[in-house]
DSSP file (Angstrom, degrees, kcal/mol; ACC not computed):
  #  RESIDUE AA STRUCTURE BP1 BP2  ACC     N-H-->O    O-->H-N    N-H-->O    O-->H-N    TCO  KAPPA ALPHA  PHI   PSI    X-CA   Y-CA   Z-CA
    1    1 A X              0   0    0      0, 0.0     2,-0.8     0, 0.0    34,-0.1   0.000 360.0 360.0 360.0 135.3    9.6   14.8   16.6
    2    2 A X     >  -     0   0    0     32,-0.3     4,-1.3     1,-0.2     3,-0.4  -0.700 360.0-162.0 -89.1 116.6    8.2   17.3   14.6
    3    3 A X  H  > S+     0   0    0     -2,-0.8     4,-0.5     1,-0.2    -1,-0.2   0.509  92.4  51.9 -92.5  16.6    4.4   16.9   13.6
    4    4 A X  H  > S+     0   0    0      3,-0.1     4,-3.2     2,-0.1     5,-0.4   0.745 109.3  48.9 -77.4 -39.8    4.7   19.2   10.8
    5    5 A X  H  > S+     0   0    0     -3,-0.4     4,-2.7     2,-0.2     3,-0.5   0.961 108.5  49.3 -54.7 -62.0    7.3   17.6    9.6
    6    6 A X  H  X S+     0   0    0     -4,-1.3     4,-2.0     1,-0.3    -1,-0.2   0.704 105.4  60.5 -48.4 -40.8    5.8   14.1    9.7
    7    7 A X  H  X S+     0   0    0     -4,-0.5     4,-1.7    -5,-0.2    -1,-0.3   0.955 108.4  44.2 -37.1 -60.0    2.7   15.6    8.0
    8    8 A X  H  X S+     0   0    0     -4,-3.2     4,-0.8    -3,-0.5     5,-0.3   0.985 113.4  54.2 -50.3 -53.7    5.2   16.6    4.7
    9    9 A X  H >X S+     0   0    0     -4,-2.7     3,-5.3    -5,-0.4     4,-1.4   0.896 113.4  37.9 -63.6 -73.0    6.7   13.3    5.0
   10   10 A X  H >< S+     0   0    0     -4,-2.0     3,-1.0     1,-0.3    -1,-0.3   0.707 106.2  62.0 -34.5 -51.6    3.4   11.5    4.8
   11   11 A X  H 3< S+     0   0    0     -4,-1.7    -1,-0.3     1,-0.2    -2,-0.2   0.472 102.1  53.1 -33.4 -15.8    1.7   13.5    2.3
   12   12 A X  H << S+     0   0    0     -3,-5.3    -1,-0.2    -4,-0.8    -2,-0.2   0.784  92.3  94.7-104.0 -18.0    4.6   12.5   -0.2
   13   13 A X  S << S-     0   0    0     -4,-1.4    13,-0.0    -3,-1.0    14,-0.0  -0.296  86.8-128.1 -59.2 152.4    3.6    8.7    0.8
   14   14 A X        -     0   0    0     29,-0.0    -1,-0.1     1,-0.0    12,-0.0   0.950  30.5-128.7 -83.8 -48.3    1.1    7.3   -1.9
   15   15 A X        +     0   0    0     -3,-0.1    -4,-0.0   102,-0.0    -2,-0.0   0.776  69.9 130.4 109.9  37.3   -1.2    6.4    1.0
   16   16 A X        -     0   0    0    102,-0.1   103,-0.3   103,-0.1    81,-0.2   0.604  55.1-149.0-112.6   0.5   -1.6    2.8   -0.4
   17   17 A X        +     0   0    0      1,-0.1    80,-0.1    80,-0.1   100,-0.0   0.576  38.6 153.4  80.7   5.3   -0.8    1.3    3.0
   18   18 A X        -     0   0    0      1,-0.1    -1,-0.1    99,-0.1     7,-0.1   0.582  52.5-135.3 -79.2 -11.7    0.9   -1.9    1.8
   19   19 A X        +     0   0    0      1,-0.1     3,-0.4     2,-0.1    -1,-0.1   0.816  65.4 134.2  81.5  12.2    3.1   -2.6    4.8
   20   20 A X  S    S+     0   0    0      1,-0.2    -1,-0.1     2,-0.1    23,-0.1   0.865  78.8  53.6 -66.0 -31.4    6.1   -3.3    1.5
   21   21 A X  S    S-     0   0    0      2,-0.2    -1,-0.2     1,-0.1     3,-0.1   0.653 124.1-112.7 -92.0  10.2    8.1   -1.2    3.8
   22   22 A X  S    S+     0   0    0     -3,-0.4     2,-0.2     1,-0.4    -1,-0.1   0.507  85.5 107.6  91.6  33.7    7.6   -3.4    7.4
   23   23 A X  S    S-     0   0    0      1,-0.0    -1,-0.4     2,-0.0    -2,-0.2  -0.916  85.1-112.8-119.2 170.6    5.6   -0.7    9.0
   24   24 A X  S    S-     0   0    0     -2,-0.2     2,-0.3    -3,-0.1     3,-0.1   0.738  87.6 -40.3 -63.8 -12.6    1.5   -1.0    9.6
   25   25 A X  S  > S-     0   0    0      1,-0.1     4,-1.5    -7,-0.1     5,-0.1  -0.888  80.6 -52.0 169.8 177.9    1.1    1.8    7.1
   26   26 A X  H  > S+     0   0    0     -2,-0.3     4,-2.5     2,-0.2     5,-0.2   0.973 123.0  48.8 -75.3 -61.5    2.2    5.2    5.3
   27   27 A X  H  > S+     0   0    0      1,-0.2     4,-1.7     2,-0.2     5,-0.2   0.954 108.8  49.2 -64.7 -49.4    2.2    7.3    8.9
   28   28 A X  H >>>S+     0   0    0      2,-0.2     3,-3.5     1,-0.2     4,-2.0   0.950 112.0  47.6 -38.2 -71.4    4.3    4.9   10.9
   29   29 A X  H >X5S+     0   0    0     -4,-1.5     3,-1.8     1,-0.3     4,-1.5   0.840 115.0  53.6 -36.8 -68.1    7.0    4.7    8.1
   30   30 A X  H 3X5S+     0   0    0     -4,-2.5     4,-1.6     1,-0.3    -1,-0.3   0.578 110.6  41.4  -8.3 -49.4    6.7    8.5    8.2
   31   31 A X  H <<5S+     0   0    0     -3,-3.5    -1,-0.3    -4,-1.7    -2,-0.2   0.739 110.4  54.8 -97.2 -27.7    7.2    8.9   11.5
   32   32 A X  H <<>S+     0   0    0     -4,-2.0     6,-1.3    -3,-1.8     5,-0.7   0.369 103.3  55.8 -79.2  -1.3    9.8    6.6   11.8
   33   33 A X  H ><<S+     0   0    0     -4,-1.5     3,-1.5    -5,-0.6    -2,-0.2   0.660 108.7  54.2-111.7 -35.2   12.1    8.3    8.8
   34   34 A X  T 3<5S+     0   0    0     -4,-1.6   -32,-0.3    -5,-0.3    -2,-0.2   0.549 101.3  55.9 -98.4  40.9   11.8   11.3   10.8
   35   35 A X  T 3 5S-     0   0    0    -34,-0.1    -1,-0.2     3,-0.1    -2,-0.1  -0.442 113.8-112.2 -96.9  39.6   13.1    9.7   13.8
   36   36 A X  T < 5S+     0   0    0     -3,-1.5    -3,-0.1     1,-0.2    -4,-0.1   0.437  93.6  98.6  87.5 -37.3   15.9    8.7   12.3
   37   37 A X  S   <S+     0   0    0     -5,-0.7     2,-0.4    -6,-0.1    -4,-0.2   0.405  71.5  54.3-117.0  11.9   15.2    5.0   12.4
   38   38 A X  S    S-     0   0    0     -6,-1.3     2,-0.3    -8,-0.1    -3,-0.1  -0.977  75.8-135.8-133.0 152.6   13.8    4.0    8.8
   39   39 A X    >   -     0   0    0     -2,-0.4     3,-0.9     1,-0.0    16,-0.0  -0.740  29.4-122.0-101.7 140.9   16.3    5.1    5.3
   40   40 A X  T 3  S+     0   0    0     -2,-0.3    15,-0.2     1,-0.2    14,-0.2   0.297  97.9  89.1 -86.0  28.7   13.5    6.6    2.7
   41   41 A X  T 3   +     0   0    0      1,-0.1    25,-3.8    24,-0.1    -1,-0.2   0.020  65.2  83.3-100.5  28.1   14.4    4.1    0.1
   42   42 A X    <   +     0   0    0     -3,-0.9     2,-0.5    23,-0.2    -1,-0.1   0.045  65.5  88.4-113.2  29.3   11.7    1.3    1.4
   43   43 A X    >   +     0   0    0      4,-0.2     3,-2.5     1,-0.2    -1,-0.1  -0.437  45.9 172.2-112.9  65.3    8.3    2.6   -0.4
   44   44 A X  G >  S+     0   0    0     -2,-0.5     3,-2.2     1,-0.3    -1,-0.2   0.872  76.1  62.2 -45.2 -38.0    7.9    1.0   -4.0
   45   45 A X  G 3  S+     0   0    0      1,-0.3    -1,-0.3    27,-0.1    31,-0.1   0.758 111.8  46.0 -66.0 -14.6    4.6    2.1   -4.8
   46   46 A X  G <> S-     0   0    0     -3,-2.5     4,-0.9     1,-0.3    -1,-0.3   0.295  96.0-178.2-112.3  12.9    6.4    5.2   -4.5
   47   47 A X  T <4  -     0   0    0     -3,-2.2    -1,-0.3     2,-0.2    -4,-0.2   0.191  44.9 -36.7  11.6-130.9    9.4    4.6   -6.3
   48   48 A X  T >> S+     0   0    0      2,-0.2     3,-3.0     3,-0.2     4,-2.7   0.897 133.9  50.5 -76.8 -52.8   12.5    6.3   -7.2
   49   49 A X  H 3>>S+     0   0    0      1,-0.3     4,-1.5     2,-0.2     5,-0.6   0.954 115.9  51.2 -42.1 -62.3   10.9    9.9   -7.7
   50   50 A X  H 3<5S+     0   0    0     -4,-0.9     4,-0.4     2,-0.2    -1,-0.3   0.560 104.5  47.9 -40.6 -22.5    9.5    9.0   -4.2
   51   51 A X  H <>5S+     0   0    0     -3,-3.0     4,-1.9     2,-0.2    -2,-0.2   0.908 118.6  47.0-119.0 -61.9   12.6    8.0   -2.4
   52   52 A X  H  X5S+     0   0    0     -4,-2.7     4,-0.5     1,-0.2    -2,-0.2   0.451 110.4  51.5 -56.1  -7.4   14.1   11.6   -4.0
   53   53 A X  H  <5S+     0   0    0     -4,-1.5     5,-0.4    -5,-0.3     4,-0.4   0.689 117.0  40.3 -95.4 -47.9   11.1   13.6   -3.0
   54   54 A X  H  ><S+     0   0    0     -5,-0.6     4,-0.9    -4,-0.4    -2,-0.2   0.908 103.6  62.4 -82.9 -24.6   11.5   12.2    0.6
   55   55 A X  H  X>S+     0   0    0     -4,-1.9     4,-4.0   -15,-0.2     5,-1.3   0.909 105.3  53.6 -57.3 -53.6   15.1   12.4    0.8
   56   56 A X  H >X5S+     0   0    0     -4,-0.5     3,-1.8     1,-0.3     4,-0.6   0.651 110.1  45.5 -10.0-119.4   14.7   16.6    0.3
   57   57 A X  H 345S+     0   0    0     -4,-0.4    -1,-0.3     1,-0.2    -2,-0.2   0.397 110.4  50.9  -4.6 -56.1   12.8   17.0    2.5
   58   58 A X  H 3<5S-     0   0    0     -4,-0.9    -1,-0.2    -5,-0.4    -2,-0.2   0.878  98.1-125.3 -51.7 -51.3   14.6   14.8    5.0
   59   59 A X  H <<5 +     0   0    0     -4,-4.0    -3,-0.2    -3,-1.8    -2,-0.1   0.763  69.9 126.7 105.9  29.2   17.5   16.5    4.4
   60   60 A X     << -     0   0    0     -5,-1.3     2,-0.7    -4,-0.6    -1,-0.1  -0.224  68.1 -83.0-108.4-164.9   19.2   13.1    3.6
   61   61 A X        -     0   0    0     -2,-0.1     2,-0.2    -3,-0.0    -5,-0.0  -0.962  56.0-122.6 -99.5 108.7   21.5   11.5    0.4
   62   62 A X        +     0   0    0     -2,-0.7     2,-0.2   -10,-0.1   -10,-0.1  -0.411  38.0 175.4 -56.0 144.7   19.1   10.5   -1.8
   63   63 A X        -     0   0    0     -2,-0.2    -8,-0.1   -15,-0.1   -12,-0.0  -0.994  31.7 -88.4-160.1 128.2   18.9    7.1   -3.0
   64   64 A X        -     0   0    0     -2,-0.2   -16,-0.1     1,-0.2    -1,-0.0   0.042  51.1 -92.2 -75.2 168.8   16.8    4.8   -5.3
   65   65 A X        -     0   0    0      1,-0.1     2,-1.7   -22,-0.1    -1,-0.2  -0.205  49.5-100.0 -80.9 159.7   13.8    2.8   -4.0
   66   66 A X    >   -     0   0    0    -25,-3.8     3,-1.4     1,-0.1     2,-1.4  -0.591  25.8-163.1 -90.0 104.9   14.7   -1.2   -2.7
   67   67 A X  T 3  S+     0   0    0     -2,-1.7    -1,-0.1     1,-0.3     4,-0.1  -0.103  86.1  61.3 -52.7  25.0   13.8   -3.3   -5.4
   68   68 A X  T 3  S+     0   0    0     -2,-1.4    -1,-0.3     2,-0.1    -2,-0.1   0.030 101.1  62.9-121.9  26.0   13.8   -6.7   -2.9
   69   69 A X  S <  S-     0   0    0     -3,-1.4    -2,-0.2     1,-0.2     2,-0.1   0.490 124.9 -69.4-114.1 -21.4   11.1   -4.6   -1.2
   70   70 A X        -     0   0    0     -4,-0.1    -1,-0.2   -26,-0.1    -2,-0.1  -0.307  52.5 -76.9 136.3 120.3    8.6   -4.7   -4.4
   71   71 A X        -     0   0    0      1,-0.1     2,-0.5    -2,-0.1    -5,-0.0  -0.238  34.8-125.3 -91.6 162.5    8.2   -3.4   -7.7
   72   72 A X        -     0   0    0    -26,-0.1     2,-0.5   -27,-0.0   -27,-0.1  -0.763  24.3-172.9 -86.2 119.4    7.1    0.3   -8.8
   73   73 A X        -     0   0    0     -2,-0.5     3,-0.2   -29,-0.2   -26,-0.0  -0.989  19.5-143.0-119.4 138.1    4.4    0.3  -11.1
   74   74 A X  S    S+     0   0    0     -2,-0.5     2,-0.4     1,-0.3    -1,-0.1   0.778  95.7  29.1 -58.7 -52.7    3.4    3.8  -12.6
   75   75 A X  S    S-     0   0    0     -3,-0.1    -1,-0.3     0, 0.0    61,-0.1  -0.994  95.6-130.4-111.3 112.1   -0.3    3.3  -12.6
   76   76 A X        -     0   0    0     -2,-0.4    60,-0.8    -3,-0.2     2,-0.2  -0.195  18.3-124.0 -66.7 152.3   -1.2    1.0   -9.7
   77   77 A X  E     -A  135   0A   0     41,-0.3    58,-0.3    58,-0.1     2,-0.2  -0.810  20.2-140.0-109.6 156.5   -3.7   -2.3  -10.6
   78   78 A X  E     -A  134   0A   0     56,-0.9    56,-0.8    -2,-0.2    36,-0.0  -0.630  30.1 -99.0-118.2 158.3   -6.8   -2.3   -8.4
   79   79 A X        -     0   0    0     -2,-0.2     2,-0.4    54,-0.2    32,-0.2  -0.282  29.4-148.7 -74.7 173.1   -7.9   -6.1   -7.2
   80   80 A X        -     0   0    0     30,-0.1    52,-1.9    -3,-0.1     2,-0.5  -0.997   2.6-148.1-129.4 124.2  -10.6   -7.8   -9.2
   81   81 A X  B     -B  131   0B   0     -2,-0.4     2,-0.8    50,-0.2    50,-0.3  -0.950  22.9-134.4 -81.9 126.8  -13.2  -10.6   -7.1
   82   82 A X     >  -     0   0    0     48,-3.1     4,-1.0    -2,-0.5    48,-0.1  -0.755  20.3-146.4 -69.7 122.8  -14.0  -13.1   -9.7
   83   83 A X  T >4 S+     0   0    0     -2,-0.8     3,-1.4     1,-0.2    -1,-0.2   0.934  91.3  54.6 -44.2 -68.4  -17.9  -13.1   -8.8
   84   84 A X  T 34 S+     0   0    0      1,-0.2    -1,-0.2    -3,-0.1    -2,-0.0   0.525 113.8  40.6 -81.4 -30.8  -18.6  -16.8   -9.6
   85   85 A X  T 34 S+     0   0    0     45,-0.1    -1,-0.2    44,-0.0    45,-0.2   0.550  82.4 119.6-100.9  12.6  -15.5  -18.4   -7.0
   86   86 A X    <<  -     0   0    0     -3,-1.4    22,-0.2    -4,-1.0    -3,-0.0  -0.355  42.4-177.4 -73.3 146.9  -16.2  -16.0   -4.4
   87   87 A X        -     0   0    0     20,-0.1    -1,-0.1    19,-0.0    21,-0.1   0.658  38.2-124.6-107.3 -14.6  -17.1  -18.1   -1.3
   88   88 A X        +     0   0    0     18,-0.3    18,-0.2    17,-0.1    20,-0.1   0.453  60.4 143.9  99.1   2.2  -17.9  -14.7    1.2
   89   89 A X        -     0   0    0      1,-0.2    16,-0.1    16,-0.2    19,-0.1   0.705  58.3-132.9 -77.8  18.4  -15.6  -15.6    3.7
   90   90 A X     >  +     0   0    0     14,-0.3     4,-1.4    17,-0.2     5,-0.3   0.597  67.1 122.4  58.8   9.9  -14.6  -11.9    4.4
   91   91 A X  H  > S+     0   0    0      1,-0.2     4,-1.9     2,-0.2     3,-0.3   0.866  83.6  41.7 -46.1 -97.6  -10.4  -12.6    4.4
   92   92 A X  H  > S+     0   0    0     30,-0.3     4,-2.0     1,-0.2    -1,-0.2   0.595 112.1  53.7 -42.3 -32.1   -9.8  -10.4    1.8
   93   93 A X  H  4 S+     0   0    0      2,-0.2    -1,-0.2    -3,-0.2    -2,-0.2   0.999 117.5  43.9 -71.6 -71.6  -12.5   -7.5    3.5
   94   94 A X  H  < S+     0   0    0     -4,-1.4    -2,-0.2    -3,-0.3    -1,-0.2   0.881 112.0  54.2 -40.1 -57.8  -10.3   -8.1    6.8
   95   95 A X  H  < S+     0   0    0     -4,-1.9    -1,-0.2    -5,-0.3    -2,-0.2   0.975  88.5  97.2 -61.1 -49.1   -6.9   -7.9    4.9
   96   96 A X    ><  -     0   0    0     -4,-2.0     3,-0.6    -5,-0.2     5,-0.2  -0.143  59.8-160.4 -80.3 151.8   -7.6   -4.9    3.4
   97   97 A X  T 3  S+     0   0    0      1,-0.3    -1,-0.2   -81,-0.2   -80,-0.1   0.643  83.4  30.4 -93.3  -4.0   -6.3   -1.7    4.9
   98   98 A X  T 3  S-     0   0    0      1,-0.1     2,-0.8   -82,-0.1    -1,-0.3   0.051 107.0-102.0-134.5  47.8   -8.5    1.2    3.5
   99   99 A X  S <  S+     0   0    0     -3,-0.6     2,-2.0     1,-0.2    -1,-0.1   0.078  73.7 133.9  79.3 -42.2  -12.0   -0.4    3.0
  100  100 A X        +     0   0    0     -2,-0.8    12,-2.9    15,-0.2     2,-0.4   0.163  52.4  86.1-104.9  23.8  -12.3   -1.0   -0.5
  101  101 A X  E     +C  111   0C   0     -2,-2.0     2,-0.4    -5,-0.2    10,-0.2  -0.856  57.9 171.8 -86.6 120.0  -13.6   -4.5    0.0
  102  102 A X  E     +C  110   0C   0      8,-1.7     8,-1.9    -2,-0.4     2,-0.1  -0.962  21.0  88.0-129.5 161.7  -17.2   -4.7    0.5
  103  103 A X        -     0   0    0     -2,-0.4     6,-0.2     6,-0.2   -10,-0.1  -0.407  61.6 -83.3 127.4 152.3  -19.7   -7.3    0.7
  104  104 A X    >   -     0   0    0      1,-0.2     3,-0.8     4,-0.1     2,-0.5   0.116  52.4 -78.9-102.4 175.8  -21.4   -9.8    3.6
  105  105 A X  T 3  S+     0   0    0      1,-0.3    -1,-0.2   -16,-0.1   -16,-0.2  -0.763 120.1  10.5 -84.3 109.8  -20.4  -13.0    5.2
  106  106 A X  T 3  S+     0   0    0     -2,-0.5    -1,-0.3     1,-0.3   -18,-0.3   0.857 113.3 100.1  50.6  60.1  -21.1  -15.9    2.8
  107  107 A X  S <  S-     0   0    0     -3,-0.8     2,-0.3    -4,-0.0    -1,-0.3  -0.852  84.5 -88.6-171.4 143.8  -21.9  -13.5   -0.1
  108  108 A X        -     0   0    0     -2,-0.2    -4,-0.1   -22,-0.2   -25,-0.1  -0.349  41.2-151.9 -77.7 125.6  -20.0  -12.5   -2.8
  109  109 A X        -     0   0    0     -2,-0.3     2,-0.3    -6,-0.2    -6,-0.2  -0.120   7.3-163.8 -96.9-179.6  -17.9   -9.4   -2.2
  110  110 A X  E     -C  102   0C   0     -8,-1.9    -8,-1.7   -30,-0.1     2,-0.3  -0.952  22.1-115.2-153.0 156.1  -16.5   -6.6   -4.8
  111  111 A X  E     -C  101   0C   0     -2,-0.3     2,-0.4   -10,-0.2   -10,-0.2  -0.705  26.8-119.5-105.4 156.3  -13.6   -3.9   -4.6
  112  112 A X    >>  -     0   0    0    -12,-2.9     3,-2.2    -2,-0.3     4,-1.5  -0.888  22.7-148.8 -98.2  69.7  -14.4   -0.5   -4.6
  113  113 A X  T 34 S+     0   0    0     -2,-0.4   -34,-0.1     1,-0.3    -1,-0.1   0.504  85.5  46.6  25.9 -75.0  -12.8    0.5   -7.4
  114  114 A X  T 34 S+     0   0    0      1,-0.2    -1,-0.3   -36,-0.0     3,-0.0  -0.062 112.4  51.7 -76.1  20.8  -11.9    4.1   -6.4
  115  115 A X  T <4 S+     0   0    0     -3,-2.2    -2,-0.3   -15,-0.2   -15,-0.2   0.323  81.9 107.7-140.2 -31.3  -10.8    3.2   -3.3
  116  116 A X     <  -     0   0    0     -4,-1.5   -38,-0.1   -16,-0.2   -40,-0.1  -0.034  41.4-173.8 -45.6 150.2   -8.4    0.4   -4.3
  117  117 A X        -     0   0    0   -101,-0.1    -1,-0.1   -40,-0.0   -40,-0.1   0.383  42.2-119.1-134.3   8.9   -4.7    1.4   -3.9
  118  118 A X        +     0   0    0    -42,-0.1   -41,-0.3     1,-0.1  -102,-0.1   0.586  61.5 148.4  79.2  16.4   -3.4   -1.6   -5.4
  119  119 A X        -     0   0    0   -103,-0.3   -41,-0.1     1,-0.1  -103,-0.1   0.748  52.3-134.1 -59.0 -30.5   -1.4   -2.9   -2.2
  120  120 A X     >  +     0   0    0    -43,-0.1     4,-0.6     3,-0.0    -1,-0.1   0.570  65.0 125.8  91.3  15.6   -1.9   -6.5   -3.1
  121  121 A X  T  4  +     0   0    0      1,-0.2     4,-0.3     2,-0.1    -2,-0.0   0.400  66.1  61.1 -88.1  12.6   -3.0   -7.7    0.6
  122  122 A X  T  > S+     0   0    0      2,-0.2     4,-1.4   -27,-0.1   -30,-0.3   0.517  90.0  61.5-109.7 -27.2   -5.7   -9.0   -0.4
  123  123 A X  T  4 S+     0   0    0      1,-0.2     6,-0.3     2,-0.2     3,-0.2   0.997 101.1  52.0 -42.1 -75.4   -4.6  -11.7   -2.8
  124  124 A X  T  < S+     0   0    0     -4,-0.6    -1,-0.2     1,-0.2    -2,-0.2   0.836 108.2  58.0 -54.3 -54.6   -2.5  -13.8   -0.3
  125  125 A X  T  4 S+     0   0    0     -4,-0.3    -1,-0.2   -33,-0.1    -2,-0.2   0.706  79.9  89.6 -56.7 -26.6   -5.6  -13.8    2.0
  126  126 A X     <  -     0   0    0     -4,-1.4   -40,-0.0    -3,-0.2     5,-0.0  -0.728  60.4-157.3 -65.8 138.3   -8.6  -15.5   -0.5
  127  127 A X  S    S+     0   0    0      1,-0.1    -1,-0.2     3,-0.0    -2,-0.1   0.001  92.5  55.5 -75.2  -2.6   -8.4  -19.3    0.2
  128  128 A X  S    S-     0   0    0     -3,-0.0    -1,-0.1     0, 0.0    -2,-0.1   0.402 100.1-134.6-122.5  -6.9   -9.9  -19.6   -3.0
  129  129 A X        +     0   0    0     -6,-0.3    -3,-0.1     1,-0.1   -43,-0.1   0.602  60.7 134.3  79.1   3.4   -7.6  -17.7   -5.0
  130  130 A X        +     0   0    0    -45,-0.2   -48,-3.1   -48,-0.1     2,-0.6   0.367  48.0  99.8 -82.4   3.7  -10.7  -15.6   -7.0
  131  131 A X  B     +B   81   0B   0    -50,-0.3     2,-0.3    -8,-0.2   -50,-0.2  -0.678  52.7 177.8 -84.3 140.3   -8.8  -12.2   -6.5
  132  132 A X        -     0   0    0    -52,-1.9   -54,-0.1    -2,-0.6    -2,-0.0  -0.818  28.8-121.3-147.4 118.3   -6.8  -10.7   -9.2
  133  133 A X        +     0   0    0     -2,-0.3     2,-0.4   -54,-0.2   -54,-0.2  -0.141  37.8 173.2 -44.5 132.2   -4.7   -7.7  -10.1
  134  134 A X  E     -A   78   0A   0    -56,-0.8   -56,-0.9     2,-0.0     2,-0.4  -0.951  35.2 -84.0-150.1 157.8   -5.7   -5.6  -12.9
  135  135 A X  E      A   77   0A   0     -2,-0.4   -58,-0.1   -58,-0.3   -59,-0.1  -0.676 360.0 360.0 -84.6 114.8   -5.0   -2.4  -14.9
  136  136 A X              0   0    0    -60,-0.8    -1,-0.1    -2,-0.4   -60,-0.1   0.288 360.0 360.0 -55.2 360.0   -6.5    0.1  -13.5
């Protein structure tokens, strides 16, 4: 495996980490489309343009992203804590995969705004439901 290659390949991944394509993260998938063993139509955040960017490069047939994988949104929405039902119990801090949760253990937490990448993994973890997707 070539780790220049696997660099290009990653760099064209948005870097939101969201595991839509059933690897941990941007470099796995990466590394596993150039070995051969992943098709580059599994990234929605990265859409169609993505799936054609990474087919090039690959040297493959290009091919549109899989829509039962996750939709493409243009601008990604960054999560929201509603303040007032947050309980602290750090789930959402844990679920998410590049920091941009902060806040203490039975204290009300916040996203990091600029840090968000809009994966949604954070949602499905609150037991209280006080996260929400928003326009960035």
């Amino acid at each position: 495996m070539s780790p220049s290659l696997v660099e290009h390949v990653d760099r064209l991944l948005p870097q939101t980490q969201c595991g839509q394509c059933g690897f941990d993260g941007c470099r796995p998938y990466a590394e596993a489309m150039v070995l051969g063993e992943a098709d580059v139509d599994r990234c929605p955040p990265g859409g169609d343009a993505g799936a054609r960017a990474l087919a090039r490069v690959l040297g493959v047939a290009p091919r549109p992203f899989d829509r039962t994988r996750g939709e493409y949104h243009p601008v990604p929405p960054v999560a929201l804590v509603i303040e007032a039902d947050c309980i602290g119990c750090t789930k959402c801090i844990q679920a998410c995969p590049v920091d941009a949760i902060v806040g203490g253990s039975k204290l009300m937490h916040t996203v990091l705004v600029d840090a968000c990448t809009g994966c949604r993994l954070c949602v499905p973890a609150c037991p209280v439901d006080c996260i929400m997707m928003v326009a960035a």
